[in-house]
C-alpha positions in Angstrom: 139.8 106.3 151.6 142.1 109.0 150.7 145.6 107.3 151.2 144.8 104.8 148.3 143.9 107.7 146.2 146.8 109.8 147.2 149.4 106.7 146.2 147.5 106.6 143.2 148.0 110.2 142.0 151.6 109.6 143.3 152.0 106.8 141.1 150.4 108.4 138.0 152.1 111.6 138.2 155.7 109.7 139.1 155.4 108.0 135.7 154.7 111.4 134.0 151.4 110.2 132.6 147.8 112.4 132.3 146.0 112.7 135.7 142.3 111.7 135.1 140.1 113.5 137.9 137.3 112.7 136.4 134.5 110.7 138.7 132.4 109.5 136.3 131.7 106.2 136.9 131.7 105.1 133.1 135.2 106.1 132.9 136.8 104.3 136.0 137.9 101.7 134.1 140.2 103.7 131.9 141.9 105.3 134.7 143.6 102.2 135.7 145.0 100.5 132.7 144.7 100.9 128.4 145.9 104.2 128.6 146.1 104.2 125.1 142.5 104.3 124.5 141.7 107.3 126.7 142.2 110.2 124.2 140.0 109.0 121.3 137.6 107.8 123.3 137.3 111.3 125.0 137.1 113.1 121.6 134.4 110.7 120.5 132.6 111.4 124.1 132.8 115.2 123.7 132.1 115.3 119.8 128.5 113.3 121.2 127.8 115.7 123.6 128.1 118.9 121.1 125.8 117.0 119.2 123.4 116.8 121.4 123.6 120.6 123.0 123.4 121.4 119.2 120.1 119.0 118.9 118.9 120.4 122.0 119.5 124.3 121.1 117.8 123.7 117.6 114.8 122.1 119.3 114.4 125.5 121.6 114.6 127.8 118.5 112.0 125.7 116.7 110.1 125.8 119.8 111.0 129.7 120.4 109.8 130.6 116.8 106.8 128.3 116.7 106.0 130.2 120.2 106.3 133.6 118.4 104.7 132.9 115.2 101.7 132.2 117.0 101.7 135.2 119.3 102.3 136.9 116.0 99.1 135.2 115.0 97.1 136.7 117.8 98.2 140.0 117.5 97.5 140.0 114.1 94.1 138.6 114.7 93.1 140.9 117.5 94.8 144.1 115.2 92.2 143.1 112.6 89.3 142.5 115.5 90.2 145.8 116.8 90.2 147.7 113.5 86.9 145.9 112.0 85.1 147.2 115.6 86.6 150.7 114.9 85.3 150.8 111.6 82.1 149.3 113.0 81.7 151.8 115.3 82.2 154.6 112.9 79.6 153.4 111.0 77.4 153.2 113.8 78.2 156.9 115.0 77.5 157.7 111.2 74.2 155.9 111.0 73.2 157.5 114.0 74.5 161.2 113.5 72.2 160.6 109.7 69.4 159.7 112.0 69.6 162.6 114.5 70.1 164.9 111.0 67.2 163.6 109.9 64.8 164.0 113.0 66.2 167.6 113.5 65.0 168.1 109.4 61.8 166.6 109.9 61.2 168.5 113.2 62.5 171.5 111.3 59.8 170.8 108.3 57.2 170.3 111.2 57.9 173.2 112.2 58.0 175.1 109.3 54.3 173.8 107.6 53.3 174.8 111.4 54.4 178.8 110.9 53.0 178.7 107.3 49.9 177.1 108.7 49.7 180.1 111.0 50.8 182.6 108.2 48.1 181.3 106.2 45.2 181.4 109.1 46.5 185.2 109.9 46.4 186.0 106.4 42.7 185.0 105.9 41.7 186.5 109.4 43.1 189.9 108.1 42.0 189.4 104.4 38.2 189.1 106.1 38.9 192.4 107.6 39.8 194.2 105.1 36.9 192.8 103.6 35.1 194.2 105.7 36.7 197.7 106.0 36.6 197.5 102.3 32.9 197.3 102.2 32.2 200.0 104.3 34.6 202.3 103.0 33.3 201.2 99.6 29.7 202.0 101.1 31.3 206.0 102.0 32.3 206.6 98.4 29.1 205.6 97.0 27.8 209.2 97.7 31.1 211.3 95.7 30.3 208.8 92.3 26.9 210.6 92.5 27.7 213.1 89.8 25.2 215.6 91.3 26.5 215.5 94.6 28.6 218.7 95.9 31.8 218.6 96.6 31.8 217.8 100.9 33.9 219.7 103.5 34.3 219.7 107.3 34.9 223.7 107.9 34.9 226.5 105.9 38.0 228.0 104.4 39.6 224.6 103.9 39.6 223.1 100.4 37.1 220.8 99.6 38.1 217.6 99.7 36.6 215.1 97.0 36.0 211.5 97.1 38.0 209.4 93.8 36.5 207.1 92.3 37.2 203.4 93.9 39.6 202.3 90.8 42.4 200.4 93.0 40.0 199.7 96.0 40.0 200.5 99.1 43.5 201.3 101.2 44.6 200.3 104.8 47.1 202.4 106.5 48.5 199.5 108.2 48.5 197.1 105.2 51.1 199.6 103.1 50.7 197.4 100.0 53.3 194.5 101.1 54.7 194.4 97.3 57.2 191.5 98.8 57.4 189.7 101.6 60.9 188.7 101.1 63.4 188.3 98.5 61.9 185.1 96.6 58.1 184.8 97.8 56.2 185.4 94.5 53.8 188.1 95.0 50.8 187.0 94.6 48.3 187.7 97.6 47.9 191.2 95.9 46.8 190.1 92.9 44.7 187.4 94.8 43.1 190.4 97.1 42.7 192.9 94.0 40.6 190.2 91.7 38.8 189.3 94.7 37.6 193.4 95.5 36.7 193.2 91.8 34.3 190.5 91.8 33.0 192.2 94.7 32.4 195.4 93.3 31.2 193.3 90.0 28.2 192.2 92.3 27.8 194.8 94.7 24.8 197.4 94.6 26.9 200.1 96.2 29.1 200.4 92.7 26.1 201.2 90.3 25.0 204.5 89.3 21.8 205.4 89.6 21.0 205.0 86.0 22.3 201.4 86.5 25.5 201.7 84.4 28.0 199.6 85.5 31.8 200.3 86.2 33.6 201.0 83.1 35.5 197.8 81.5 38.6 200.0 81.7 38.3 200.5 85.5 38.6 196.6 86.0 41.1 196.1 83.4 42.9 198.9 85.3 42.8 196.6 88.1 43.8 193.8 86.2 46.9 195.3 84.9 47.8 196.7 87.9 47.5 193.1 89.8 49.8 191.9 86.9 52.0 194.9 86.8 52.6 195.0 90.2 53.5 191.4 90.2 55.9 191.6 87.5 58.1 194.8 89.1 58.3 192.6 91.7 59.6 189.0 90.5 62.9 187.9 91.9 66.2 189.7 91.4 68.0 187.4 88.7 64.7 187.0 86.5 64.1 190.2 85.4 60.7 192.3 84.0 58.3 190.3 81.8 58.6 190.0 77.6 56.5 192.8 76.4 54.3 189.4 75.0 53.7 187.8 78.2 52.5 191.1 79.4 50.0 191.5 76.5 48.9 187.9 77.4 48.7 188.2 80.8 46.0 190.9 80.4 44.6 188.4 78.2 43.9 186.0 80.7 42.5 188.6 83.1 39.4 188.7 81.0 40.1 191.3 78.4 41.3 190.3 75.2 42.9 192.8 72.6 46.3 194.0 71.9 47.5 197.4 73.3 46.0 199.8 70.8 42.5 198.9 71.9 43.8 199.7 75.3 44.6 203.1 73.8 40.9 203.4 72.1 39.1 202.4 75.4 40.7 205.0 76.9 39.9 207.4 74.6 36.1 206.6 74.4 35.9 206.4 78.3 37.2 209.9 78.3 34.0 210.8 76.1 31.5 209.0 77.9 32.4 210.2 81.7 32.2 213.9 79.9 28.6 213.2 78.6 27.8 211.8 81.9 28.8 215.0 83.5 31.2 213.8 85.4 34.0 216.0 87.6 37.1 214.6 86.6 38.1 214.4 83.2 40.8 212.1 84.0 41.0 209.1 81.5 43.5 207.1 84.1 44.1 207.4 88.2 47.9 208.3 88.2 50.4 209.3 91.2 49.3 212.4 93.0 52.8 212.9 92.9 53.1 213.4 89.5 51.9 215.2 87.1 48.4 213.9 85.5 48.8 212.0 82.4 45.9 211.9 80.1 47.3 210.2 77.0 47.2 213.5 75.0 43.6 215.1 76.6 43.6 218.5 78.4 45.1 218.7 81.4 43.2 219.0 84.2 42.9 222.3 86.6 45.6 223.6 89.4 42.7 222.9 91.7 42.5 219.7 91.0 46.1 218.5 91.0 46.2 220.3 94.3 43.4 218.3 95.6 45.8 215.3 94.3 48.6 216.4 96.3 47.3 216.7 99.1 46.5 212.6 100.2 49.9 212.3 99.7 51.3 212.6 102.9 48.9 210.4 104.6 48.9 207.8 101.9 53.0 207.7 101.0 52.7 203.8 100.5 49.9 204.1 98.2 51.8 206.3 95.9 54.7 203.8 95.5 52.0 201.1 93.7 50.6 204.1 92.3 53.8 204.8 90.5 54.5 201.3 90.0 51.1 201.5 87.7 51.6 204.5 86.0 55.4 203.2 85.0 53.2 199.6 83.8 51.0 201.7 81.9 53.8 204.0 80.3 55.5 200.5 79.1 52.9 199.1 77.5 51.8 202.3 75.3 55.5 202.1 73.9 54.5 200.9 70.3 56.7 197.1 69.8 59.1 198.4 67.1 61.1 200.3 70.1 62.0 196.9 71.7 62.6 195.3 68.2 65.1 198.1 67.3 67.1 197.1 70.3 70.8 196.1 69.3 71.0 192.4 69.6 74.3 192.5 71.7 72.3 194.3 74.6 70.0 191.2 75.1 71.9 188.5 73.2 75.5 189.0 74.5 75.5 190.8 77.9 78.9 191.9 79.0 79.8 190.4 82.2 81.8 192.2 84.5 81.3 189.9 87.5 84.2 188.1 89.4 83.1 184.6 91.2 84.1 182.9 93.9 82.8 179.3 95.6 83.1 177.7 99.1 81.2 175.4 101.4 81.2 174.6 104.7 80.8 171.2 104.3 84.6 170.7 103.3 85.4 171.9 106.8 84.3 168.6 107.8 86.9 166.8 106.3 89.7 166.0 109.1 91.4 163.3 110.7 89.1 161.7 113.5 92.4 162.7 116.2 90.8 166.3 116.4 94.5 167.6 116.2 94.9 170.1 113.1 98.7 170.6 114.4 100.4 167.6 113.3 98.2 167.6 109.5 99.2 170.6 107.1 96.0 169.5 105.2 93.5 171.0 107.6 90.1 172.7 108.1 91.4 176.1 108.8 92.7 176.7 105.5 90.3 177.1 103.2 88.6 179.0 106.6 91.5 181.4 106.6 91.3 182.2 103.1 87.4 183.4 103.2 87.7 185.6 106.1 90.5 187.6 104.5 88.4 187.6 101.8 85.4 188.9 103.7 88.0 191.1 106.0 89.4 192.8 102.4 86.1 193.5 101.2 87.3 191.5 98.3 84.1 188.7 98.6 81.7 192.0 98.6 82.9 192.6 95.0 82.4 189.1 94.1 79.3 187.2 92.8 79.0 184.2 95.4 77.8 181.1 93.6 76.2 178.1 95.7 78.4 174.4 95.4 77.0 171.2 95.1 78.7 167.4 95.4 79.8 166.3 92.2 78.2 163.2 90.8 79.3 159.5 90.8 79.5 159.9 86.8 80.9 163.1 86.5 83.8 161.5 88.5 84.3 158.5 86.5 85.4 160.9 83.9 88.7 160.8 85.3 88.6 157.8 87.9 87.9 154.0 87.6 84.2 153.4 88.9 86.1 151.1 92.0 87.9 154.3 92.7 85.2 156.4 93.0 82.8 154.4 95.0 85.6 153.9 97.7 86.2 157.4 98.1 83.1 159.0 97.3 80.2 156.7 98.6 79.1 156.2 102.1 80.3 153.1 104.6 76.9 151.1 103.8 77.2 151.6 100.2 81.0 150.3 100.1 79.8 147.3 101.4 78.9 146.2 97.7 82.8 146.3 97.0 84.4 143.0 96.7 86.0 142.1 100.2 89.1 141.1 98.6 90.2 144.0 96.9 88.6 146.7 99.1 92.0 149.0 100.7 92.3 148.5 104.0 92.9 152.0 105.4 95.9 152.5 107.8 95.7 153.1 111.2 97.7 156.1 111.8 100.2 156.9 115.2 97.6 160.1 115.9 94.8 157.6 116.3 93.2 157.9 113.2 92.8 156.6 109.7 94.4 157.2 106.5 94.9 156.0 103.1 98.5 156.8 103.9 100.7 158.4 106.4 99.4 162.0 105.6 96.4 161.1 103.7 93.9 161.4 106.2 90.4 159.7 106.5 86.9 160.5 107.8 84.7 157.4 107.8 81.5 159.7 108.4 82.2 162.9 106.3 85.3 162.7 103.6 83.2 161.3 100.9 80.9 164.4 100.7 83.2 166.7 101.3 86.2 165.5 98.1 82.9 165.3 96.4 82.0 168.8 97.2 85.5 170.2 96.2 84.8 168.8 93.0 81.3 170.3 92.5 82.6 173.5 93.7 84.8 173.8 90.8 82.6 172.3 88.4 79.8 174.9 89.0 82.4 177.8 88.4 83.8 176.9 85.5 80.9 175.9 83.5 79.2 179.6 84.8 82.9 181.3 83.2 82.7 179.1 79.8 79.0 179.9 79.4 79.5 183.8 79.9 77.6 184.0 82.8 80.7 185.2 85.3 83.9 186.7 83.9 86.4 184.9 85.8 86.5 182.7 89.5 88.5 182.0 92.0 87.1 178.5 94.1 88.0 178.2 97.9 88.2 174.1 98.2 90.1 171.6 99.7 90.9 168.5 100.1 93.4 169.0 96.8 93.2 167.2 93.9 96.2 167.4 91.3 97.8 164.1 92.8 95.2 161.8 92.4 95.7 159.5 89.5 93.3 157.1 88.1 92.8 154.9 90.6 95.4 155.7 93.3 95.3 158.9 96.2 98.0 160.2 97.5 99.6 163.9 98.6 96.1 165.3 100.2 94.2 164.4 96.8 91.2 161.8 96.4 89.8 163.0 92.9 91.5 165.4 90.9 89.0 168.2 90.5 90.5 170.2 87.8 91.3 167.3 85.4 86.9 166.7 86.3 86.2 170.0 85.5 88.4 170.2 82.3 86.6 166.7 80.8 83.2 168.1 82.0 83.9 171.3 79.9 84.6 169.1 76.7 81.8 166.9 77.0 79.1 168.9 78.0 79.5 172.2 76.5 82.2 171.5 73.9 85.0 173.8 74.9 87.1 172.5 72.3 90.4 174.0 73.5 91.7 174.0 77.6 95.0 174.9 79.3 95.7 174.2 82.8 98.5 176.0 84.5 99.6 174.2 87.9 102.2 176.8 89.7 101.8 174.0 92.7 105.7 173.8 94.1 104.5 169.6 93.6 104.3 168.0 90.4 100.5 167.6 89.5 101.2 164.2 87.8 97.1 163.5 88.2 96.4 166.2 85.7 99.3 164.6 83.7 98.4 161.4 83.6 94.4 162.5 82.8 95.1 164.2 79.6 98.9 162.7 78.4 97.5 161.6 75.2 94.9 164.4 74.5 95.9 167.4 72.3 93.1 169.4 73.1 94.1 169.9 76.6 97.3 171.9 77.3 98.9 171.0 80.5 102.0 173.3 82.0 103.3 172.7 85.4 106.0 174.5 87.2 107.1 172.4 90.0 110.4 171.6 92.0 111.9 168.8 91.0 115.6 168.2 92.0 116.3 165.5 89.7 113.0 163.2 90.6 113.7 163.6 94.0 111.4 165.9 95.5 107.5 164.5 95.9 106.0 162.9 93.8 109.0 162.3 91.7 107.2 163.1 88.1 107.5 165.7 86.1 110.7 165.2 84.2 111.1 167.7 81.2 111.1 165.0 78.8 107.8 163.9 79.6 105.9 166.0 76.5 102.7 163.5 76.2 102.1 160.1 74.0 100.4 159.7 70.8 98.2 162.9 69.7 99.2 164.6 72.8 103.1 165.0 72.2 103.9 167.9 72.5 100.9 169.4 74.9 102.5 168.0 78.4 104.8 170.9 79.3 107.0 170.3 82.2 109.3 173.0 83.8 110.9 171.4 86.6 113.5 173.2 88.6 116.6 171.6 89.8 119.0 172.4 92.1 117.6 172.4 95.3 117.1 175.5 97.6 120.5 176.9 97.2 119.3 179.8 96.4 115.7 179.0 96.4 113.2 180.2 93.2 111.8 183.6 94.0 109.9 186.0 91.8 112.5 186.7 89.1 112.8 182.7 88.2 108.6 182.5 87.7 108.1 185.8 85.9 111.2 184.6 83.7 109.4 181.2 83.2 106.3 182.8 82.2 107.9 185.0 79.9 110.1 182.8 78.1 107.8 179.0 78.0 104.3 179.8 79.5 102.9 182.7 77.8 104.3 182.5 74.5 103.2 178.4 74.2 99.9 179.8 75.5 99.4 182.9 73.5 100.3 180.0 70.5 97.5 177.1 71.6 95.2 180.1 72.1 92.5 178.3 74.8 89.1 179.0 75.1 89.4 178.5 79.0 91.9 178.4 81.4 92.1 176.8 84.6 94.7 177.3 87.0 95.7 174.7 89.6 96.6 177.4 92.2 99.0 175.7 94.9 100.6 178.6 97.0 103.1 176.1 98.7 106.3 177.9 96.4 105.4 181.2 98.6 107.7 182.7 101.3 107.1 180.8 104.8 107.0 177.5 103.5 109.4 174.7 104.7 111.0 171.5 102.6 109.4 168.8 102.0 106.1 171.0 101.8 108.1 174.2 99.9 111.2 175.6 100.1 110.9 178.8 97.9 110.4 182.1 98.2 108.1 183.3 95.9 106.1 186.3 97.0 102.1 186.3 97.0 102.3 189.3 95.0 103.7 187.6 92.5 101.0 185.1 92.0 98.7 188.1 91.4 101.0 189.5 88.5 100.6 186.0 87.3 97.1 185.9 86.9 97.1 189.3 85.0 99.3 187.5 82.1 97.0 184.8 82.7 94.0 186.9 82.1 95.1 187.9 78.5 94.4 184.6 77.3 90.5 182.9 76.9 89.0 186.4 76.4 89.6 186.6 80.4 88.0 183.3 81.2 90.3 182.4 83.8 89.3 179.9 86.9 91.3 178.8 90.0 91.0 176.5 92.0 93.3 176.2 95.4 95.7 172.8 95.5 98.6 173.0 97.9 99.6 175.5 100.5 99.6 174.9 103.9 101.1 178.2 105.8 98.3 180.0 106.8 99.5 183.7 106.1 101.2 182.6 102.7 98.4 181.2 101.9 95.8 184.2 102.6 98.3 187.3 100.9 98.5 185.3 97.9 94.7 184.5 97.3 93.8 187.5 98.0 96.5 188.8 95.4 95.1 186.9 93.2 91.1 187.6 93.5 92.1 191.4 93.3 93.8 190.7 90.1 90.8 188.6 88.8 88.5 191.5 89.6 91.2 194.4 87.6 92.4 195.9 91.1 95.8 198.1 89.9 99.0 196.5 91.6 102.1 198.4 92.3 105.0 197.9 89.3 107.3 195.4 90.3 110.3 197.0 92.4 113.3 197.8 90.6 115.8 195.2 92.1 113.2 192.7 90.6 113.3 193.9 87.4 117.0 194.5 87.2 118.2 190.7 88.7 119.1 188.1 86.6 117.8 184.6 87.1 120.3 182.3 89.0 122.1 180.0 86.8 120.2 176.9 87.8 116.7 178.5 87.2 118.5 179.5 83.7 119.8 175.6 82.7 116.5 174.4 83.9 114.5 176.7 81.6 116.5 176.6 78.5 116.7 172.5 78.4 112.5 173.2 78.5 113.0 175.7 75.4 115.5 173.2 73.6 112.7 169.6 74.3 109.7 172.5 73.8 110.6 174.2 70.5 110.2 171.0 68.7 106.6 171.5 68.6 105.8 175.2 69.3 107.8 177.9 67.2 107.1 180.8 69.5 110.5 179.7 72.0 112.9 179.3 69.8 113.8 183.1 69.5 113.2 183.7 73.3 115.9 180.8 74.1 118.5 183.6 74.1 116.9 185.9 76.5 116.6 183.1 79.4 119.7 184.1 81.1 118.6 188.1 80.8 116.8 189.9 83.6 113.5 191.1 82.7 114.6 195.2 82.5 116.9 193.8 79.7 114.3 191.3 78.0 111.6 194.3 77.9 114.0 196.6 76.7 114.9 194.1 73.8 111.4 193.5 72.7 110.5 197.4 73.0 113.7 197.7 70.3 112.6 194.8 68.1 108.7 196.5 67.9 110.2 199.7 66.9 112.3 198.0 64.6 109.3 196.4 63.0 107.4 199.4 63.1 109.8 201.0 60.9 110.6 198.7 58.6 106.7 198.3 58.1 106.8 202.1 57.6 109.7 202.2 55.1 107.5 199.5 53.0 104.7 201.6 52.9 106.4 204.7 51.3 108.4 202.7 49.0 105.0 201.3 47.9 103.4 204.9 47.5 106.5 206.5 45.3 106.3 203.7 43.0 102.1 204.0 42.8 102.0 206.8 40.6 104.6 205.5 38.1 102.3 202.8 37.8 99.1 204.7 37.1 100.9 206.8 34.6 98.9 206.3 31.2 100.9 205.2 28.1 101.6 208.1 25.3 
């Protein structure tokens, strides 16, 4: 078999020819003869078979993609399985944490109707006592109202001791006259028990004389007035003693009608007719044995007898404190009316408030990423915790009024935010369900395990939505106390942030923008006609920006880092001034340059001096709020910072701030997420809002200059700015100066003004008499 081949191959490679070793047997025939043929029919062959390896290779990427589009298609569909059952369970875990709330509140509520059920029954048990006691020591002083009955003593050489008539009852040792219970229990078992002894003696045998008079009407009115006296020196701390009216009234009621000069003449014939009857005492009133007897303008009674006063006084200390308490009641309401009409109106019209206020729940704590890991968010729990305890640590919150917060509303919300917006962030699961499907957000899941509207944003399915409600009502309640007079100034303690959200959009921290709230609040409700916010965030508060871009009543000034509109979130240019009615009140002064050097004290004061203060000082507001980011303070890194402002600073900042508004100044925390920055810098700020003294600013602050950036950012504010307030354009020189120089410069233009002011006045008083002179 191989010797025909060989000779073949021979044969074929002899004539010089192609060898053909192919054993195909389709091709045999053209090994042996039409030799001609052999090359185009082999390109033809091997053209056919790259058309079907490219036929074939198309089919397996069709096949290929098909396979992964639908494992695509399965993952996607178990991603969105997986997501609805976390949200599912969420809700479940929130539906259930509501129903164990509201077990422990019932059981609490049980319990609580159970004590005052107790109370009540130990109350009556011990107001039968008394009762009792009370008629039997009632039953002992019958014998000292008998006029003719001496005066009764245990040994000799000890004074006598007499018996007082029963005008205030009886009096238990171990009762002490509870006045109050607590600080907001009304008091009224005392005037309950003291009407009740007064019917008693009203009916009891024991009281009458043996002539059958009855107790004197001015002995139960006594009683009366003490029950309502004593009642009104102890009403709550914040209401304050009764109208002089009421008072009059309330005696009134008790059964005696008249005005308080028949109280006067009653007391005056009841002097008279206990002398005719012989009595001891001449006394027209029981008053304090520790004081001196007050007879309404009667003789005074004997040494003996005020001895014989005294002496109780040891063993009956608590008695004298309601004694006193009735003797003061009784002084008031002989003061003739015209005294309290005469009283300047500012005292009781206008109060001056010299309280500082500051806010803070604990329910914001609760907002924070389901994770459980506060490293890896800068927006966190322990900020807002941080900045209370160095509050309480300073003694700072001691000096401060505290004022309770409250959840804003779903209206007072939609001032600012689309209704959609503010039932997806500030309703519960079970009420979002009402949402359409379609358009709801889908919230992402982020690589910590959690949820968030974006990568920072974090979510709480169970307790967000109260707590961005509660940072709103925080600030709400604060400011409208500091526009109605009640507080001077505030500081409010709340996070999650606000100056980022927009409309309908969170982002940076911020689900409703609480300032922009409050500042629309303030002009609807009580008609604060005229509002600057100040934002010293290192961000860009384009929320408050976009709230109030076309209002002039709001003036809006934020100093923020801006690089060009490349430093989050991008707005904030210096051209942006406002639209419509509200050019002109958007003011903008965005640093550029970056962190080379970074902005530090010199750059902020300079801003304030030259743009903030003299546009301010020229709007003249009725309030200021201040959207008090600390984030441009020494520690913080890029993208969250990058300056190096110092907290002090921020205080000095205030005190400019507190010149305008009559002092009604509020702030409200935004950014700042380095605990320690944070804490110096709010409590910098709360010591300038309460008039603490800070140290002058060191010298090499006052002597540097601004660095040229912080200098070209400022004056191309000054050259957009002056178009519409007239107060830059003669500080647009003094940008580049350092603040020593600038100071120095307006101390030499005052004195120049001074004495030009001067030199018109004498010119004015040589040419007066030439004036006056009377014609020949």
């Amino acid at each position: 078999m191989q010797s025909p081949v060989g000779g073949s191959e021979q044969g074929v490679g002899g004539g010089g020819g192609p060898v053909d070793l192919r054993t195909d047997p389709r091709l045999g025939p053209l090994g042996g003869g039409g030799g001609g043929l052999d090359p185009a029919m082999r390109e033809q062959q091997l053209q056919h078979e790259l058309l079907l390896l490219k036929q074939q290779q198309e089919l397996q990427k069709q096949l290929l993609f098909a396979e992964f589009q639908k494992q695509h298609e399965v993952l996607t569909r178990q991603h969105e399985v997986q997501l609805q059952e976390h949200l599912k369970q969420q809700q479940e875990i929130l539906a259930a944490k509501r129903q164990q709330e509201l077990e422990q509140k019932r059981k609490q509520e049980q319990q609580r109707h159970e004590e005052l059920e107790k109370q009540r029954l130990e109350q009556q048990l011990l107001m039968l006592r008394n009762k009792e006691k009370g008629k039997e020591s009632e039953g002992a002083h019958h014998t000292s109202l008998d006029p003719n009955s001496p005066p009764q003593s245990n040994t000799t050489g000890t004074p006598p001791s007499y018996k007082l008539p029963p005008l205030l009852g009886s009096y238990e040792g171990r009762d002490d006259f509870p006045l109050r219970k607590t600080a907001s229990e009304p008091n009224l078992k005392v005037r309950s028990r003291l009407k009740q002894k007064v019917a008693e003696r009203r009916s009891s045998p024991l009281l009458r004389r043996k002539d059958g008079t009855v107790i004197s009407t001015f002995k139960k009115r006594a009683i009366e007035i003490s029950g309502e006296m004593s009642s009104m020196c102890s009403s709550a701390p914040g209401s304050g003693p009764s109208s002089p009216n009421s008072s009059n009234s309330a005696i009134a009621e008790n059964g005696s009608g008249g005005s308080v000069p028949n109280i006067h003449a009653e007391l005056r014939s009841l002097h008279q007719t206990l002398n005719a009857d012989g009595t001891v005492s001449p006394l027209s009133l029981y008053t304090s044995p520790s004081l001196p007897n007050i007879s309404l303008g009667l003789p005074a009674n004997s040494s003996w007898k005020r001895l014989v006063f005294f002496l109780p006084c040891l063993e009956k200390l608590p008695f004298l404190l309601f004694s006193f308490s009735l003797f003061l009641s009784l002084i008031f309401l002989s003061l003739p009316p015209s005294l309290f009409l005469s009283l300047p109106l500012s005292l009781s019209a206008s109060p001056i408030i010299s309280f500082s206020g500051l806010v803070y729940d604990t329910f914001m704590l609760k907002h924070q990423c389901m994770c459980g890991n506060t490293h890896i968010h800068p927006e966190h729990a322990g900020r807002i915790q941080s900045v209370w305890s160095r509050l309480q640590e300073t003694g700072l919150l001691g000096r401060c009024e505290r004022i309770r917060g409250r959840k804003a509303t779903l209206d007072e919300i939609q001032t600012v935010h689309s209704e959609y917006h503010t039932l997806l962030y500030g309703t519960s699961p079970l009420n979002r369900q009402k949402l359409d499907s379609k358009n709801q957000k889908m919230y992402a899941v982020l690589p910590c395990g959690g949820i968030g509207v974006d990568s920072d944003t974090v979510w709480n399915e169970m307790h967000s939505s109260g707590a961005v409600r509660m940072a709103v009502g925080c600030v709400i309640e604060l400011a409208f106390k500091v526009a109605a007079g009640e507080l001077k100034n505030g500081f409010a303690v709340v996070r999650p942030p606000g100056h980022h959200a927009e409309e309908s959009t969170a982002m940076g921290f911020c689900f409703f923008n609480s300032v922009a709230i409050t500042a629309k609040l303030l002009q609807q409700k009580l008609g604060v006609s005229k509002i600057l916010i100040v934002d010293w965030d290192i961000h860009h508060g384009n929320g408050t920006q976009q709230a109030f871009y076309n209002d002039p009543n709001v003036l809006y000034i934020s100093m923020h880092r801006y690089d060009d509109g490349n430093f989050f979130p991008g707005s904030g240019a210096p051209e942006e001034v406002g639209v419509g009615p509200g050019v002109g009140f958007n003011t903008n002064i965005a640093w550029t340059g970056g962190v080379e050097p970074p902005m530090g004290d010199v750059e902020y004061l300079t801003a304030f001096r030259t743009v903030v203060m003299p546009i301010a000082n020229e709007f003249s507001p009725d309030v200021v709020l201040v959207s008090a980011g600390f984030d441009a303070v020494e520690g913080h890194q890029s993208p969250l910072g990058g300056y190096n402002v110092t907290a002090k600073c921020f205080g000095h900042l205030t005190k400019q701030l507190m010149k305008l508004a009559g002092g009604r100044v509020v702030l409200a925390l935004e950014g700042g997420h380095d605990l320690t920055a944070i804490c110096d810098a709010s409590e910098s700020c709360v010591a300038a809002l309460l008039g603490d003294e800070f140290d002058p600013l060191p010298q090499a602050v006052l002597q540097q200059k601004p660095c040229p950036k912080a200098a070209a950012s400022l004056e191309r504010v000054i050259e957009i700015q002056s178009k519409h307030w007239n107060s830059l354009q003669r500080l647009a020189p003094t940008v580049g100066q350092s603040l020593m120089d600038a100071q120095r410069r307006e101390k030499d233009e005052a004195d120049t003004v001074t004495a030009m002011a001067s030199l018109t006045v004498d010119t004015e008083s040589t040419e007066e008499p030439m004036e006056e002179e009377p014609v020949l």
